[in-house]
C-alpha positions in Angstrom: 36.3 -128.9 81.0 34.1 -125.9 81.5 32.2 -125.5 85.0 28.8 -126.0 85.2 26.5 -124.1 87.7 25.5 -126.4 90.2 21.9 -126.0 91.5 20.0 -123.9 94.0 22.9 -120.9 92.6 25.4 -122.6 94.8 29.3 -122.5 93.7 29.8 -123.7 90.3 31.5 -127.2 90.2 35.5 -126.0 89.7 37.5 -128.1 87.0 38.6 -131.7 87.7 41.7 -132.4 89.5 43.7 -134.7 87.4 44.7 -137.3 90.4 42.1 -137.5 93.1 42.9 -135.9 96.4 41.3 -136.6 99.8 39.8 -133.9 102.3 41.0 -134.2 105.4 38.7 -132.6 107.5 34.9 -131.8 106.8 31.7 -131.6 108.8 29.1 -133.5 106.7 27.0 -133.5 109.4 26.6 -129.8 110.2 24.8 -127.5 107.5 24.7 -123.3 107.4 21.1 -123.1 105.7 18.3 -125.6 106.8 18.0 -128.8 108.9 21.1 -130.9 109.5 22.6 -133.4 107.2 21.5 -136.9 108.0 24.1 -139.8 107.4 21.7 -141.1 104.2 21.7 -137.5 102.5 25.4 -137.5 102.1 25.5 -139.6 98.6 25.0 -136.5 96.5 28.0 -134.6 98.0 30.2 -137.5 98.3 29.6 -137.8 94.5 29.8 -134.3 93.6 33.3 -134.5 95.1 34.3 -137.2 93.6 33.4 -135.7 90.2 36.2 -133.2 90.4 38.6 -135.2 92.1 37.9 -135.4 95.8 36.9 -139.3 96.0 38.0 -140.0 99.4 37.0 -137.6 102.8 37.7 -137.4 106.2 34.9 -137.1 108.7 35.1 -135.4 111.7 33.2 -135.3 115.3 32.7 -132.5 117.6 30.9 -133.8 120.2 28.8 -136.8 121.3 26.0 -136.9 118.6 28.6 -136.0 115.7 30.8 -138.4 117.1 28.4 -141.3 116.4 27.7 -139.5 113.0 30.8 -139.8 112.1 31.4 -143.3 112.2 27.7 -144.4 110.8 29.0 -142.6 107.9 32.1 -144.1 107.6 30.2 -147.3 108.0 27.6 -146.6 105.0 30.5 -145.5 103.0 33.4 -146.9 101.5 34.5 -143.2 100.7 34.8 -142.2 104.2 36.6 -142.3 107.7 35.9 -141.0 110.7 37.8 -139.1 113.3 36.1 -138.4 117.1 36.4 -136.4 119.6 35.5 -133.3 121.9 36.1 -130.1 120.0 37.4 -127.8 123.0 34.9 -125.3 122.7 32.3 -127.9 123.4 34.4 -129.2 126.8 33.6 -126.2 129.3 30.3 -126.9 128.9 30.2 -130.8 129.3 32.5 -130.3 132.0 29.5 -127.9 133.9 27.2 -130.3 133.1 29.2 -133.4 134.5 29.1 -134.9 131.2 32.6 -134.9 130.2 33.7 -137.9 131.9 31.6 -140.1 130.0 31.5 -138.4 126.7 35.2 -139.1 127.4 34.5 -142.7 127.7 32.7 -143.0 124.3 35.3 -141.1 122.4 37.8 -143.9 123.8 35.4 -146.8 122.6 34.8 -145.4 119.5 38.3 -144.9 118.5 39.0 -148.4 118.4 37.0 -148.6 115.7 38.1 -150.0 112.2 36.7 -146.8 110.8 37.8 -144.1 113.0 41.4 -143.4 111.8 41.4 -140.2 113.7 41.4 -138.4 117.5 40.2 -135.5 117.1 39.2 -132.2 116.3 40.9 -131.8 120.0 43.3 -128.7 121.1 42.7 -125.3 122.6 40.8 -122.5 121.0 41.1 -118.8 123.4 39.1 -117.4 120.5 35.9 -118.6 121.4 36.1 -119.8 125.1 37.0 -117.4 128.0 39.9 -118.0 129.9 38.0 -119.5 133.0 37.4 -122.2 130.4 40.8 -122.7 129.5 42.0 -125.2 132.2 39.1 -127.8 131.3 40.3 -127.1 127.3 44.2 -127.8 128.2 42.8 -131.1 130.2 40.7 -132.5 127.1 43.5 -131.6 125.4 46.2 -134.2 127.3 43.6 -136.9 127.4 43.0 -136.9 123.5 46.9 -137.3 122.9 47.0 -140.1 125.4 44.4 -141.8 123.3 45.8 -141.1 120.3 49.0 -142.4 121.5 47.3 -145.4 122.9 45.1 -146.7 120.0 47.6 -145.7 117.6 45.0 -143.0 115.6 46.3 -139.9 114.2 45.7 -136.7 115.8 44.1 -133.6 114.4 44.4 -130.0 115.7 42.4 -127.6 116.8 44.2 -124.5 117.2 43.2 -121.0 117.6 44.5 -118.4 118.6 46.6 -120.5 121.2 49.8 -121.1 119.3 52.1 -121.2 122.0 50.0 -123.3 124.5 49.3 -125.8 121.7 52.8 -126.5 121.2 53.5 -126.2 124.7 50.8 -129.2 125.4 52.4 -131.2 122.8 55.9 -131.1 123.7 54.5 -131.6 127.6 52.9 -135.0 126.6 54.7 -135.9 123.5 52.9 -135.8 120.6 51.9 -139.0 118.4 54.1 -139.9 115.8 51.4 -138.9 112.9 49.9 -135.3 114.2 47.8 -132.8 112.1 47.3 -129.4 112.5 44.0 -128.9 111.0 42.9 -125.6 109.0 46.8 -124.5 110.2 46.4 -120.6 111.1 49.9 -119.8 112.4 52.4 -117.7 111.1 55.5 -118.3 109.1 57.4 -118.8 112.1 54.9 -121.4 113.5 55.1 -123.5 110.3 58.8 -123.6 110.8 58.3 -124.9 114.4 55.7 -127.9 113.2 58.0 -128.7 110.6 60.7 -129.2 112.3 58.7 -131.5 114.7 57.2 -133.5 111.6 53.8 -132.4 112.5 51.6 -131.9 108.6 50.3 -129.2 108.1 46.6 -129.0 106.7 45.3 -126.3 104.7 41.8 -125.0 104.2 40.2 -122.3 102.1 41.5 -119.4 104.5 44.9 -119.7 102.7 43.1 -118.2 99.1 42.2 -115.5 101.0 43.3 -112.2 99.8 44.5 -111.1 103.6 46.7 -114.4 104.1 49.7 -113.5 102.8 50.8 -115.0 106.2 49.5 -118.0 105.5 50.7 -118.6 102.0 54.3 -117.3 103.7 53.7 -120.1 105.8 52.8 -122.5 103.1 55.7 -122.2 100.9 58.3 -123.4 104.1 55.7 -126.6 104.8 57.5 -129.4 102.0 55.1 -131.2 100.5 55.2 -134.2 102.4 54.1 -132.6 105.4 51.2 -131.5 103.4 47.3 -131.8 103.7 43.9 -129.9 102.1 41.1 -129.9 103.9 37.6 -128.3 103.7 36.3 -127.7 107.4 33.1 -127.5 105.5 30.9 -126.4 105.9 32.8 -123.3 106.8 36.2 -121.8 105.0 34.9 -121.7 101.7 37.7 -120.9 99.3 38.0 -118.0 96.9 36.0 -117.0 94.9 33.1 -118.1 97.1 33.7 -116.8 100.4 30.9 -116.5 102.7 28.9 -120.0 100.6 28.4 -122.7 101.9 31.3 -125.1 101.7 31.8 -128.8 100.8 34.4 -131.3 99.9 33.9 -130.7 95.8 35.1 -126.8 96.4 38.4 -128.6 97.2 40.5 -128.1 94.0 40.2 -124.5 94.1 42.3 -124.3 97.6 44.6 -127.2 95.6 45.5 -125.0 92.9 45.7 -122.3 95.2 48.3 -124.0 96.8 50.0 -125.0 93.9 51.0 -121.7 92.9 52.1 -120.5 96.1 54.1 -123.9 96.2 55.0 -123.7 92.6 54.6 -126.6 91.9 52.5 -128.4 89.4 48.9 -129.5 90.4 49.2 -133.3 89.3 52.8 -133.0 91.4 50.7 -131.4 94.5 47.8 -133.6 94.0 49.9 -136.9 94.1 51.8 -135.8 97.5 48.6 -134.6 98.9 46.9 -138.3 98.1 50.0 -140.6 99.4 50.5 -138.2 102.5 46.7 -138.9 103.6 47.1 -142.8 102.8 50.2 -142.6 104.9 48.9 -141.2 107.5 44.8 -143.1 107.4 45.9 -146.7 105.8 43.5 -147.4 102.8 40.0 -146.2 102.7 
């Protein structure tokens, strides 16, 4: 099938996969260009994805109004669940504000949820938040595998530039049974570490990059049932369209990316990739 330009000069639609895949993580709700998404606007993408073989999606909250985002989409539709949470850059600041405690609250009633299948994004990011914000990070942190633990959700990872802590945190509280590492960013020896600990490893557009060799080093040790694609749209967008706007129909690019590194063939890739997220998330 030839691509077709898509409108507005956006990315051109990629080939069809050849067995849908799901993305695991994507912001519906947040745009780059213009007024944010609301949950009625997301038909076109959703279908868009699911024209080149990304029919089922992961949507993920950052904070209170994307948490209840989150799961109205995942109530309006069929092709979406929802995963909540306080991203840690967002906790300093809730924590100044004494808002944390009950943004806290609503993250635990919302995970119950038949719909929310996820805690998180949660974890520790020393990029973006100065050290003086690190202790309120590292306590968010603890909490969101308690509730993951408790309501029996899987947990995704946010992890930047904080390796070592990360781990640390996990090890400290024991981590749940089904644990993601969302748009993983560590290094070959990293990827050893979460492998050995069962953790899956989830893989954004980063890893077509022409500077992440590292990551494709640490893509070809992750075996593919420990495997995930994600988006993180709408940021991450995958070669040849760095620097665009992302969204869950970009996703086969990163797939076939991954393929080769893998070597593997894509229908192979793609059908691990679609029973590891129905492992992990039950049936959409």
């Amino acid at each position: 099938m030839t691509s077709q330009p898509s409108r507005r000069g956006e990315p051109e639609d990629p080939d069809p996969l050849p067995i849908a895949v799901v993305d695991n993580h994507t912001h519906l709700d947040i745009s780059r260009e213009g007024e944010p998404a609301g949950v009625g606007d997301l038909g076109p993408a959703l279908r868009a994805a699911a024209a080149v073989g990304v029919d089922r999606v992961v949507q993920i909250g950052c904070d209170p109004a994307g948490n209840e985002f989150a799961v109205a989409a995942a109530e309006e539709y069929g092709s979406v669940l929802a995963g909540v949470a306080l991203h840690p850059n967002e906790v300093p600041g809730l924590v100044a504000a004494g808002r944390f405690d009950a943004a806290m609250d609503r993250v635990s009633e919302l995970a119950v949820h038949p719909r929310v299948r996820v805690v998180g994004e949660t974890g520790l990011d020393f990029f973006r938040t100065p050290p003086e914000g690190h202790a309120a990070q590292e306590e968010s942190f603890r909490r969101h595998v308690d509730l993951a633990k408790r309501t029996g959700r899987v947990l995704q990872i946010h992890d930047r530039d904080s390796h070592d802590d990360v781990l640390r945190v996990l090890a400290d509280e024991g981590a749940p049974e089904r644990t993601v590492m969302h748009c993983f960013s560590g290094d070959l020896e990293m990827a050893r570490e979460c492998v050995r600990r069962g953790y899956h490893l989830s893989f954004s557009g980063t890893v077509t990059f022409k500077s992440a060799k590292g990551l494709r080093d640490a893509l070809a040790v992750t075996p593919p049932e420990l495997l995930l694609v994600e988006t993180d749209a709408p940021y991450l967008t995958p070669h040849p369209w760095r620097g665009a706007s992302n969204s869950p129909r970009l996703v086969p690019l990163t797939v076939r990316a991954m393929a080769a590194v893998l070597g593997l063939a894509v229908p192979t890739l793609c059908q691990a990739l679609s029973e590891n997220s129905e492992r992990l998330y039950g049936p959409w």
